[in-house]
mmCIF file of the C-alpha atoms, coordinates in Angstrom:
data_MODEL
# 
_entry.id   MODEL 
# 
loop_
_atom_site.group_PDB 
_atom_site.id 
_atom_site.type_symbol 
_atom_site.label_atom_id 
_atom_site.label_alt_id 
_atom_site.label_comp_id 
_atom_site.label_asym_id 
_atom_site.label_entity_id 
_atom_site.label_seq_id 
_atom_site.pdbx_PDB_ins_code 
_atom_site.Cartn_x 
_atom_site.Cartn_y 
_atom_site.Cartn_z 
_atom_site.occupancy 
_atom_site.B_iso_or_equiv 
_atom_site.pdbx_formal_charge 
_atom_site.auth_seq_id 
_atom_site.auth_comp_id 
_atom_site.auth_asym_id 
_atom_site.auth_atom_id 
_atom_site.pdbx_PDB_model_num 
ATOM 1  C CA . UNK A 1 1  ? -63.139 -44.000 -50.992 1.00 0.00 ? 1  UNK A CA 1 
ATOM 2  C CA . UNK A 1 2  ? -60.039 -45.437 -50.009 1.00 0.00 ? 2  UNK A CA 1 
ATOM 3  C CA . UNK A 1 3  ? -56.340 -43.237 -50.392 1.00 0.00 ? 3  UNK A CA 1 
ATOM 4  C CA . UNK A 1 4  ? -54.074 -46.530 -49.837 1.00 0.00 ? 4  UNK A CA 1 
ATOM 5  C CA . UNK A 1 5  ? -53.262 -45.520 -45.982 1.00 0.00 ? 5  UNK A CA 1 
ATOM 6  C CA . UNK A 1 6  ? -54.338 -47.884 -43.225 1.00 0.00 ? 6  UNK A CA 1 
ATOM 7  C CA . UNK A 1 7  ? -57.144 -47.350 -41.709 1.00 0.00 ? 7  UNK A CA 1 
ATOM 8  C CA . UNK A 1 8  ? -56.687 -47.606 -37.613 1.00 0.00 ? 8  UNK A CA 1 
ATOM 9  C CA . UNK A 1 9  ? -59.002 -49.967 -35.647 1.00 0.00 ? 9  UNK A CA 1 
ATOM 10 C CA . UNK A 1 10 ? -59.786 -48.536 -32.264 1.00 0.00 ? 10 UNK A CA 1 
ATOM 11 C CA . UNK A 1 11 ? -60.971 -51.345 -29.601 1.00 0.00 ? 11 UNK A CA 1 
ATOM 12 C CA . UNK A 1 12 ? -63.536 -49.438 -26.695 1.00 0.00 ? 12 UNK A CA 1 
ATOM 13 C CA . UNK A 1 13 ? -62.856 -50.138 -23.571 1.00 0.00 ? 13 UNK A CA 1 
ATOM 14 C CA . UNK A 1 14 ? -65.833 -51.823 -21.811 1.00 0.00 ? 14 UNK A CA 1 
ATOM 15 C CA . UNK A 1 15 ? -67.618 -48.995 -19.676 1.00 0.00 ? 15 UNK A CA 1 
ATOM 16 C CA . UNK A 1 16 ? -67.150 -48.229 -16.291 1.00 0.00 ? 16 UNK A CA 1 
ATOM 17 C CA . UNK A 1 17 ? -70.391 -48.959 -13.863 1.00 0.00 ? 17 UNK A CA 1 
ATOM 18 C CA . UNK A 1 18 ? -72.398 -45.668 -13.053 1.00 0.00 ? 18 UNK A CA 1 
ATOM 19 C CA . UNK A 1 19 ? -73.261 -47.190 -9.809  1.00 0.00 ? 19 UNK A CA 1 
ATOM 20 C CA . UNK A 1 20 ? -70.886 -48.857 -7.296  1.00 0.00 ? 20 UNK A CA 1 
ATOM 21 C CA . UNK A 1 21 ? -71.587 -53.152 -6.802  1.00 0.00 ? 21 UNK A CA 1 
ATOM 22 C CA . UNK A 1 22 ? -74.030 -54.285 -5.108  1.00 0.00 ? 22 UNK A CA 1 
ATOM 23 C CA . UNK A 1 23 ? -72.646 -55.086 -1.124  1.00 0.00 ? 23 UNK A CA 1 
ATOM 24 C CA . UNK A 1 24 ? -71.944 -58.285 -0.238  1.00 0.00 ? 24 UNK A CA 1 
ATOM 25 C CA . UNK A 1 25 ? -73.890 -59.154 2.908   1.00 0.00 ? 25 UNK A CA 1 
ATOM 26 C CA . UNK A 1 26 ? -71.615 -60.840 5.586   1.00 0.00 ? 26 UNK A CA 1 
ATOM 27 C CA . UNK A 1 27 ? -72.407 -64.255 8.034   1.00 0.00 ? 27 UNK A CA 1 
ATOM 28 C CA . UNK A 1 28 ? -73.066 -61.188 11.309  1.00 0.00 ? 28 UNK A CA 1 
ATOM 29 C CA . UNK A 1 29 ? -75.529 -59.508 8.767   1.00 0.00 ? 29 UNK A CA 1 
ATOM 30 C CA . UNK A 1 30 ? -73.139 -56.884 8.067   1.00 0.00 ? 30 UNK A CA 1 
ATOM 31 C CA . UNK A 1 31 ? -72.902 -55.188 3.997   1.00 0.00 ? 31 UNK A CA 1 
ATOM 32 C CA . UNK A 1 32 ? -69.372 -54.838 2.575   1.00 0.00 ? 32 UNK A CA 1 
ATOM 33 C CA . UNK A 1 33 ? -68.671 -53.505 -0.851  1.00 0.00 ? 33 UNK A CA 1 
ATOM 34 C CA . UNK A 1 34 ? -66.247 -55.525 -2.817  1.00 0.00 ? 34 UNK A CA 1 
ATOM 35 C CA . UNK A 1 35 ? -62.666 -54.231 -3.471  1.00 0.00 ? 35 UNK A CA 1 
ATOM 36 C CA . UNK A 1 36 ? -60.616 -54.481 -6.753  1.00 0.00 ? 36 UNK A CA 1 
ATOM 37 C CA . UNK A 1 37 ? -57.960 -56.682 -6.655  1.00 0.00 ? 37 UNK A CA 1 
ATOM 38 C CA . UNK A 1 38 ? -54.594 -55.333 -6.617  1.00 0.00 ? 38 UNK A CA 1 
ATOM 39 C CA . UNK A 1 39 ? -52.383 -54.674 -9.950  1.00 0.00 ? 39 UNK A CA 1 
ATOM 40 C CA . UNK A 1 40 ? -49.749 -57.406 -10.520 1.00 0.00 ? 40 UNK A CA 1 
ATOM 41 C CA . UNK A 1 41 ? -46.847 -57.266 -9.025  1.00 0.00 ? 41 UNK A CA 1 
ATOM 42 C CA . UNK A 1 42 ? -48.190 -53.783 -6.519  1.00 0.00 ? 42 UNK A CA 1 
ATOM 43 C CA . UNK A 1 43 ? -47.541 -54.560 -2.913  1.00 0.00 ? 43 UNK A CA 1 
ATOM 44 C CA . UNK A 1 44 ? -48.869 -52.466 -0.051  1.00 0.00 ? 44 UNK A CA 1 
ATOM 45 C CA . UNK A 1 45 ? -46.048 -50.957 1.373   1.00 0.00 ? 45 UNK A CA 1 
ATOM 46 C CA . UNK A 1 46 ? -45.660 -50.729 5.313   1.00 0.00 ? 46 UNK A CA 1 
ATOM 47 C CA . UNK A 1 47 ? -44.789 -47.207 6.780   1.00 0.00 ? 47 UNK A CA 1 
ATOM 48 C CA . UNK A 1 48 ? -41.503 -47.367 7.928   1.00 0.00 ? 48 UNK A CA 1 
ATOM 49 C CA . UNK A 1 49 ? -41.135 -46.880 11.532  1.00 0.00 ? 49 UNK A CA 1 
ATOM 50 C CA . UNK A 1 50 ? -38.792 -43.429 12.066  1.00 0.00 ? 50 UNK A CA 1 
ATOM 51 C CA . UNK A 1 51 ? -36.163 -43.319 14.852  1.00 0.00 ? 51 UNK A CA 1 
ATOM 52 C CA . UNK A 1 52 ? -36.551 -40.980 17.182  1.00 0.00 ? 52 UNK A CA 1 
ATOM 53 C CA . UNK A 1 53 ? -33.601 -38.635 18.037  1.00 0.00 ? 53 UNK A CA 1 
ATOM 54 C CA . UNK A 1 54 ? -31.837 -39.827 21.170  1.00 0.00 ? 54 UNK A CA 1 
ATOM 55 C CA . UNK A 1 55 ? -33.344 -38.178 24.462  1.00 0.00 ? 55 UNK A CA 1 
ATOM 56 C CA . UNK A 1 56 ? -36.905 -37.773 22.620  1.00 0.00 ? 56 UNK A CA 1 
ATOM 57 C CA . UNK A 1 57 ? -39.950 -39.680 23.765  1.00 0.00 ? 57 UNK A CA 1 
ATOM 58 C CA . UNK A 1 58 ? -43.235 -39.355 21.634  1.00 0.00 ? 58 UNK A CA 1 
ATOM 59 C CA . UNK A 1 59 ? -45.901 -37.562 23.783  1.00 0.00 ? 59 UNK A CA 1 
ATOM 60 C CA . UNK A 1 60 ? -48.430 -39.147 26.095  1.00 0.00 ? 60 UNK A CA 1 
ATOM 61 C CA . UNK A 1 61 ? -52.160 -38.997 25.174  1.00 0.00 ? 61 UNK A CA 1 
ATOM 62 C CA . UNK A 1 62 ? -52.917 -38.726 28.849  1.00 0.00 ? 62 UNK A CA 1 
ATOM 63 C CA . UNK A 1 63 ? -50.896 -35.524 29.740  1.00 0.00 ? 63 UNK A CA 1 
ATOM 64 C CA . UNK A 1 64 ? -52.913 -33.901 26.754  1.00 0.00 ? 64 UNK A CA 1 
ATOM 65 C CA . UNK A 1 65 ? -55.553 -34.884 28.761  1.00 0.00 ? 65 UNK A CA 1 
ATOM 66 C CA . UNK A 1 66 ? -54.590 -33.752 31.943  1.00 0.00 ? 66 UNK A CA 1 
ATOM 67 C CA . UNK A 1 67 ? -53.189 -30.440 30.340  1.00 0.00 ? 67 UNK A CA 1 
ATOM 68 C CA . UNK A 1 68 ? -56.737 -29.810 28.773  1.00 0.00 ? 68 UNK A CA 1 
ATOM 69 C CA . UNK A 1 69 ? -58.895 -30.461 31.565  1.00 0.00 ? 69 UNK A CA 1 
ATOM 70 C CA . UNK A 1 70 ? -56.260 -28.547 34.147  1.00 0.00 ? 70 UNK A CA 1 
ATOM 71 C CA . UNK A 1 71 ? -56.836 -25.091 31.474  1.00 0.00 ? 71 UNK A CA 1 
ATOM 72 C CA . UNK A 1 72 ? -60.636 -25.905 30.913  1.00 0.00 ? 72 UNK A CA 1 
ATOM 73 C CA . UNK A 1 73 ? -60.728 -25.323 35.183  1.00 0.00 ? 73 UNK A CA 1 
ATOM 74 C CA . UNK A 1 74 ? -58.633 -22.919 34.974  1.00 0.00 ? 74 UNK A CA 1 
ATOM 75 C CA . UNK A 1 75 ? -60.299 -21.199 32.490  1.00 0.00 ? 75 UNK A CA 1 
ATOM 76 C CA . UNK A 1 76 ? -63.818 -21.493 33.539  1.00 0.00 ? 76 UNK A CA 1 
ATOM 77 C CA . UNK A 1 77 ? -62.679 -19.914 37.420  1.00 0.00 ? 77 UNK A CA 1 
ATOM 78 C CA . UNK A 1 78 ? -61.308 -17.207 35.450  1.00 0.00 ? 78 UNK A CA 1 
ATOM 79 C CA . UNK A 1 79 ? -64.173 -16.342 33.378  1.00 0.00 ? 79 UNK A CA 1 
# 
């Protein structure tokens, strides 16, 4: 029974895998999923690098590590 209006057509979208794809097996006998390509026209953007203030340094790794081990000791005679 038809009231004159038009009737919509609705197209399904194919379905989405349950399960990831099967890895690709690389030439050093490594597996590595395959990655969806990117959407036209999307770059990856670079982080910009930030200026540091003037008179600011980032801080070393290795005076972390000195720092740590120097209050482990410290800590440990103390204890």
């Amino acid at each position: 029974m038809s009231n004159g209006a038009a009737t919509a057509v609705q197209t399904a979208a194919p379905p989405l895998p349950v399960y990831p794809p099967k890895p690709l097996l690389l030439p050093d006998g490594r597996s590595a999923y395959p990655v969806a390509p990117l959407a036209s026209g999307v770059r990856p953007v670079a982080a910009a690098a930030t200026a540091l203030p003037a008179g600011e340094r980032p801080a070393s790794m290795t005076l972390l590590h000195v720092w740590i081990l120097l209050f482990g000791f410290v800590g440990t005679q103390l204890a």
